[in-house]
N, C-alpha and C positions, 0 to 999 in steps of 0.2 A: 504493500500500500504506500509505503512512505519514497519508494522507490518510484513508483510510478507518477506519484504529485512531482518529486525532483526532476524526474525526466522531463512531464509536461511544463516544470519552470523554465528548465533548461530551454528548451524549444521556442518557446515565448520568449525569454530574452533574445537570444540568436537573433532570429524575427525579427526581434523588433533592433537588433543593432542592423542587420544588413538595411534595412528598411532607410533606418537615420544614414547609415553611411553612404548610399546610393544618393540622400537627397544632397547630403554635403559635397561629395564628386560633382553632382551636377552645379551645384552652383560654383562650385571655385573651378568648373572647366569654362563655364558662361562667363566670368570672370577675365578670363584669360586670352579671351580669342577677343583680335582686334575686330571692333565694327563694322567697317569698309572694306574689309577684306588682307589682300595683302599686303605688305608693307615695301615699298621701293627702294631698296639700300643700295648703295656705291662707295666709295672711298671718301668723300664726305660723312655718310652716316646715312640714318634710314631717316626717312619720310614719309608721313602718315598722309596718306591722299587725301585730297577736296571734298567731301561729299555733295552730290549733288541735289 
């Protein structure tokens, strides 16, 4: 009995961390990706495009 409540904690936390960690990856990828697209770099340095 006491084995089987553990298990089903066990399972519920799991759950619920991948759940939280899926949602934190998404945001700190959304984060990360420039708006416009790609960024224009040369021997100057990069340049973030115009939007139009």
């Amino acid at each position: 009995m006491l084995s089987r409540r553990f298990t089903i904690v066990c399972l519920l936390v799991a759950s619920f961390g991948m759940a939280l960690s899926m949602l934190v990856a998404e945001d700190s990828r959304a984060n990360h990706v420039p708006p416009t697209g790609f960024l224009s770099c040369d021997a100057s340095g990069c340049a973030i495009p115009a939007r139009h």
